[in-house]
C-alpha positions as CSV (number, residue, x, y, z in Angstrom):
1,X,158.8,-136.1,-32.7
2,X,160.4,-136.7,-36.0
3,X,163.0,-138.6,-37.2
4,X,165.9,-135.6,-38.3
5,X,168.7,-136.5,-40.9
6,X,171.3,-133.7,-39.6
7,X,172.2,-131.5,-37.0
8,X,170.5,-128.4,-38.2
9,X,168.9,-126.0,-35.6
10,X,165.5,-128.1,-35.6
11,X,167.4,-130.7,-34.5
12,X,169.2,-129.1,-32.0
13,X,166.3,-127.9,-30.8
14,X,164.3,-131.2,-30.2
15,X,167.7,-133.2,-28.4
16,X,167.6,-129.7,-25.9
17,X,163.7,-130.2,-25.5
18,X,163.4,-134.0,-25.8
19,X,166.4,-135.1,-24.5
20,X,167.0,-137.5,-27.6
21,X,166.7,-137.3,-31.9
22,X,167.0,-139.9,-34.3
23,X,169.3,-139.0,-37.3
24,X,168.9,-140.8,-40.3
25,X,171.9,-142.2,-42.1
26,X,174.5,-140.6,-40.0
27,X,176.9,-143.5,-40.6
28,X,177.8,-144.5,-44.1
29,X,178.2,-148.4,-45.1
30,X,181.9,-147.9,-43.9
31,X,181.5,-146.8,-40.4
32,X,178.7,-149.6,-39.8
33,X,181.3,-151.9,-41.3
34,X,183.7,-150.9,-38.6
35,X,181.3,-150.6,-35.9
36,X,179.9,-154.3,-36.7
37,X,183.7,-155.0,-36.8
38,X,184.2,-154.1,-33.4
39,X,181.5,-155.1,-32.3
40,X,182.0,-158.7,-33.2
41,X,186.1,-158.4,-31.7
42,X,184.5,-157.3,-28.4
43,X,182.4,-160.6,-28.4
44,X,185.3,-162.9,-29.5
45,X,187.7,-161.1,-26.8
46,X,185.6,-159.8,-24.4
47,X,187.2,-157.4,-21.4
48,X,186.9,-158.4,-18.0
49,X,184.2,-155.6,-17.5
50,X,181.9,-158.1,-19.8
51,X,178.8,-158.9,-17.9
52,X,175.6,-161.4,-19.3
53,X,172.5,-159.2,-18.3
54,X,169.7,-162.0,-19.1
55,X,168.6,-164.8,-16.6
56,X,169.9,-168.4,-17.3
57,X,166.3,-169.6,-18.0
58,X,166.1,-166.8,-21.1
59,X,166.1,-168.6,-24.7
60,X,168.8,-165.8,-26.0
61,X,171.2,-163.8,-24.4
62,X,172.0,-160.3,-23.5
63,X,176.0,-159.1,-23.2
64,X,177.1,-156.3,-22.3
65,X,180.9,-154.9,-22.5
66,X,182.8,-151.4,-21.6
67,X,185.8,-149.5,-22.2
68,X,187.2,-151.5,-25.2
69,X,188.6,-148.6,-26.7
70,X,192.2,-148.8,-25.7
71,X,192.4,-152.5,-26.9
72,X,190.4,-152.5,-30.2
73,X,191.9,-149.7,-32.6
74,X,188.5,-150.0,-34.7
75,X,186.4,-148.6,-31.5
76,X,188.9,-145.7,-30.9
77,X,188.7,-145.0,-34.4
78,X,184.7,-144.7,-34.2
79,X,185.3,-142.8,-30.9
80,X,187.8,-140.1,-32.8
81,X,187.0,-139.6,-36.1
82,X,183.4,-141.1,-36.9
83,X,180.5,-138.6,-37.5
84,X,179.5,-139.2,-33.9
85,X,181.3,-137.0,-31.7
86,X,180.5,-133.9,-33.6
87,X,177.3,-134.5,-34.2
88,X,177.2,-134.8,-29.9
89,X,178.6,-131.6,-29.8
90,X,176.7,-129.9,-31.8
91,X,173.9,-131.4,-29.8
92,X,175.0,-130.5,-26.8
93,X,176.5,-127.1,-27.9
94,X,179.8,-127.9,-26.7
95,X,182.9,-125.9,-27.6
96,X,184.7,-129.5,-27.0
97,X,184.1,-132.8,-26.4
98,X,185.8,-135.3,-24.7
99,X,185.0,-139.3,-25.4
100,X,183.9,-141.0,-22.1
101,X,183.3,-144.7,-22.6
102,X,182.7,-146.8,-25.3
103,X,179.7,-149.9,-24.6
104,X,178.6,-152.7,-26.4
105,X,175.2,-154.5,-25.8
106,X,174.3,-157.3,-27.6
107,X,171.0,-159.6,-27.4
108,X,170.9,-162.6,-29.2
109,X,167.9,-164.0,-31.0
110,X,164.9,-164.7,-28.6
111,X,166.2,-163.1,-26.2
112,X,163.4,-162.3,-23.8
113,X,165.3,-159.8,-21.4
114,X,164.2,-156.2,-21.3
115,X,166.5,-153.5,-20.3
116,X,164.3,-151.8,-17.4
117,X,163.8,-147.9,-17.7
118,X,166.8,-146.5,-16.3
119,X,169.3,-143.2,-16.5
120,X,172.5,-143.5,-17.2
121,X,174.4,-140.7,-14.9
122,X,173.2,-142.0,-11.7
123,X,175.5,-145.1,-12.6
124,X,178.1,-143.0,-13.5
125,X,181.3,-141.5,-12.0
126,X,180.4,-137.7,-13.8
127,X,178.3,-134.6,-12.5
128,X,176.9,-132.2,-15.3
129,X,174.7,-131.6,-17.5
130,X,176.6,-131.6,-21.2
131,X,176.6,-135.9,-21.3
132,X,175.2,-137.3,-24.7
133,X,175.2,-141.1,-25.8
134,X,175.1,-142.3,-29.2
135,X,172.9,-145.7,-29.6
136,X,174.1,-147.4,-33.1
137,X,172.8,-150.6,-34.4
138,X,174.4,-152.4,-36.3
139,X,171.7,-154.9,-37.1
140,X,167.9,-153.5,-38.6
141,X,166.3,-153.0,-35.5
142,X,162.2,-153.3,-35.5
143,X,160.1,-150.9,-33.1
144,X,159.0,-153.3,-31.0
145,X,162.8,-153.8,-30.0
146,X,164.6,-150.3,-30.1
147,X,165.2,-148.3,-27.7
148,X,162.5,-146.4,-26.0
149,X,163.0,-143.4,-24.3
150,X,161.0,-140.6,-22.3
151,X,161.0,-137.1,-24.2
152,X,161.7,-134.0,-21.5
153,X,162.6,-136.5,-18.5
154,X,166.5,-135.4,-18.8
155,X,165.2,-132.1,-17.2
156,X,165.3,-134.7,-13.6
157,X,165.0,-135.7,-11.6
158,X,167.2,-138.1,-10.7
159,X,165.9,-141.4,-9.9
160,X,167.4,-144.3,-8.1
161,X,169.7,-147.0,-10.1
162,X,169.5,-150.6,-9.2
163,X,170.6,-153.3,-10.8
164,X,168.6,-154.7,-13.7
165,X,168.4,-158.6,-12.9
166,X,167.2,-158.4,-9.3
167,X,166.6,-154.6,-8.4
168,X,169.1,-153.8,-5.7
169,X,170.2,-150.3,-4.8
170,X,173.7,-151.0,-5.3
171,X,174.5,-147.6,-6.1
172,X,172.9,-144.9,-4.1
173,X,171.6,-145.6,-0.9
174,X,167.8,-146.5,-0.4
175,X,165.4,-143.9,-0.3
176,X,168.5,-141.4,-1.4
177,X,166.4,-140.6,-4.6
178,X,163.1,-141.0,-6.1
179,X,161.9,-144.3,-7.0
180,X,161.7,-145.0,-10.8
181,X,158.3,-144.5,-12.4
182,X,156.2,-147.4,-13.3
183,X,156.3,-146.5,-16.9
184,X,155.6,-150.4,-18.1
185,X,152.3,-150.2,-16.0
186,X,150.7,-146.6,-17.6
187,X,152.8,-145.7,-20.6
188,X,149.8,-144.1,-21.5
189,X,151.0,-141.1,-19.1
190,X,154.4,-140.8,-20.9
191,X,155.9,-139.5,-24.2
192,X,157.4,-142.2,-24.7
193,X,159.7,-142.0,-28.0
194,X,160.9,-144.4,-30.1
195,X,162.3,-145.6,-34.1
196,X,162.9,-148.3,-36.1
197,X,166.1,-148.2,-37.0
198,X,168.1,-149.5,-39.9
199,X,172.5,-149.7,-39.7
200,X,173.5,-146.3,-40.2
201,X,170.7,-144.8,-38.5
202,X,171.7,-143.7,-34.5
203,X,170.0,-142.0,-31.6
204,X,171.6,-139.6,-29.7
205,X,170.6,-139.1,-25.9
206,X,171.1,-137.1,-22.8
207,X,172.7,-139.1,-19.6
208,X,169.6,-138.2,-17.3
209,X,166.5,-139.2,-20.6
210,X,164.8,-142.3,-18.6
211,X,165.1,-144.9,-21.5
212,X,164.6,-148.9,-21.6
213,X,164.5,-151.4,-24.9
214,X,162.1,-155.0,-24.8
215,X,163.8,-158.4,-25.7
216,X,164.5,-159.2,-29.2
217,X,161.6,-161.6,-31.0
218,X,162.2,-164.4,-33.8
219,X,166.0,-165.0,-35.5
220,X,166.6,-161.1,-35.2
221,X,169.4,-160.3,-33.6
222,X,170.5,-156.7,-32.4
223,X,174.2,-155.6,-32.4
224,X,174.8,-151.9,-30.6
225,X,177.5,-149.9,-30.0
226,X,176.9,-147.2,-27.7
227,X,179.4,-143.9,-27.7
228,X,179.3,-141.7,-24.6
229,X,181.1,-138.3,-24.8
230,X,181.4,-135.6,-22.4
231,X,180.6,-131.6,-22.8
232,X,182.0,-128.4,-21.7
233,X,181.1,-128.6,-17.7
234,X,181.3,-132.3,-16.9
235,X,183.6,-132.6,-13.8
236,X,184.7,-135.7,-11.5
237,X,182.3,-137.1,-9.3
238,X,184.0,-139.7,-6.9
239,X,181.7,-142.1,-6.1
240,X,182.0,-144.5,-2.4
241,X,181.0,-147.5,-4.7
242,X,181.9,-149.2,-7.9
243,X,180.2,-147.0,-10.7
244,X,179.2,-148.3,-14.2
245,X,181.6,-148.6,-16.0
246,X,184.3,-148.6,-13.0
247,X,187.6,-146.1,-13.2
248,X,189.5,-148.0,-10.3
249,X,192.0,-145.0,-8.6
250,X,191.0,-142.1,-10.9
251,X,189.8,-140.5,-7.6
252,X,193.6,-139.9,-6.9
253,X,194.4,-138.2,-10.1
254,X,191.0,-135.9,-10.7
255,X,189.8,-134.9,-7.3
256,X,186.1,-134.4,-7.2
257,X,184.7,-131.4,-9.4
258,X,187.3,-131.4,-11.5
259,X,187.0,-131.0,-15.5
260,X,187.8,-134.7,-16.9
261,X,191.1,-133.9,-18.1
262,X,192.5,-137.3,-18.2
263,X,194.2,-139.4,-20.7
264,X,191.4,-141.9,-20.0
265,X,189.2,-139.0,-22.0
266,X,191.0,-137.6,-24.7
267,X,189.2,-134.4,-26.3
268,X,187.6,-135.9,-29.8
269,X,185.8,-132.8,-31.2
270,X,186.0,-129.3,-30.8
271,X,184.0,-127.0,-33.7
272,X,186.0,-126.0,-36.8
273,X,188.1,-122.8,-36.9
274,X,186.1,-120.1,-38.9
275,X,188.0,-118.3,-41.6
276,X,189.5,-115.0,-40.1
């Protein structure tokens, strides 16, 4: 699958069959400056949603951080008015869209940790099948340490999330869905997709496309800033546990299946007006 450098219909095309595209370019020197910006306020301030997701014994480290977009005017700005949240409807082929969460994930120099092949949805607090995710690096990012993802698997199933340091079903009950593939042990069997990446460049990927990154090798380091937005039949999902990212007491404002009209989601995009 090729790299595309705008949302054109062949594009369109390969995120509905693939469940992700690369597009080249799609943020100019002054986004990445405010994404890198961000980026870098999230680690000098970070929330209290910021977790380390790499062992103690690891040479580097891996952090993670959510939902900074209320505190840090630079990551609402990216959410609102960067090329991102059009180019996710488009995508999608939304008539609106509606910014979910923002998510930072940074891993140091020789950090060693992989990010195990997961989806995103089961984590999440959302049913529906219009979710897109925006992976942006601010950093060059080699092949053997972007983010790899499995072309067609958004079409399901569902497979069970667990927690990436020591596996536990912490969402979903055991045996409530299927068991994640072993796609490290016959990647052979798997169209597996994936791009080097320079700042500017971005992927852009369905909730559901099973997708995983490796450690980081050398004195590379790998800033991202993930953007999550929300399509035309997304509804409330109430979950009986702590989702990822949590919404603490939304279930008593959206009751479950209903569209995520919330102030916690404000509508970024919705296509241009065509001249009458």
């Amino acid at each position: 699958m090729a790299a595309v450098k705008t949302w054109d219909r062949e594009t369109v095309e390969a995120y509905q069959r693939d469940g992700a595209v690369c597009i080249r370019g799609l943020f100019d020197p002054g986004w990445v400056r405010r994404a890198r910006e961000a980026i870098d306020a999230v680690l000098a301030s970070p929330s209290e949603l910021a977790i380390v997701a790499s062992r103690s014994d690891d040479p580097g480290l891996f952090v993670e951080d959510f939902c900074n977009w209320r505190r840090i005017p630079l990551m609402e700005e990216l959410a609102r008015s960067s090329p991102a949240a059009a180019a996710a409807g488009a995508l999608m082929g939304a008539s609106q869209v509606r910014f979910f969460h923002d998510h930072v994930l940074v891993k140091e120099p020789r950090t060693r940790q992989h990010t195990p092949w997961h989806q995103d949805q089961p984590y999440y607090n959302v049913d529906g099948f219009q979710g897109c995710s925006v992976w942006l690096p601010v950093d060059p990012v080699p092949r053997a340490s972007t983010l790899e993802l499995v072309a067609g698997s958004h079409r399901g199933p569902w497979f069970l999330p667990r927690t990436f340091l020591d596996n536990q079903a912490k969402w979903f009950p055991e045996g409530k869905l299927a068991e994640m593939p072993d796609i490290p042990g016959a990647r052979e069997a798997f169209p597996i997709v994936g791009w080097a990446l320079e700042p500017g460049d971005a992927v852009f990927f369905h909730f559901l496309t099973l997708h995983g990154s490796a450690g980081v090798e050398g004195p590379n380091r790998r800033r991202v800033l993930s953007l999550r937005f929300l399509g035309d039949d997304i509804v409330h999902a109430p979950r009986p546990w702590r989702t990822s990212p949590p919404f603490p007491g939304l279930e008593k404002e959206l009751p479950a299946g209903a569209p995520m009209d919330h102030p916690l989601f404000p509508v970024v995009w919705s296509p241009p007006m065509r001249p009458g």
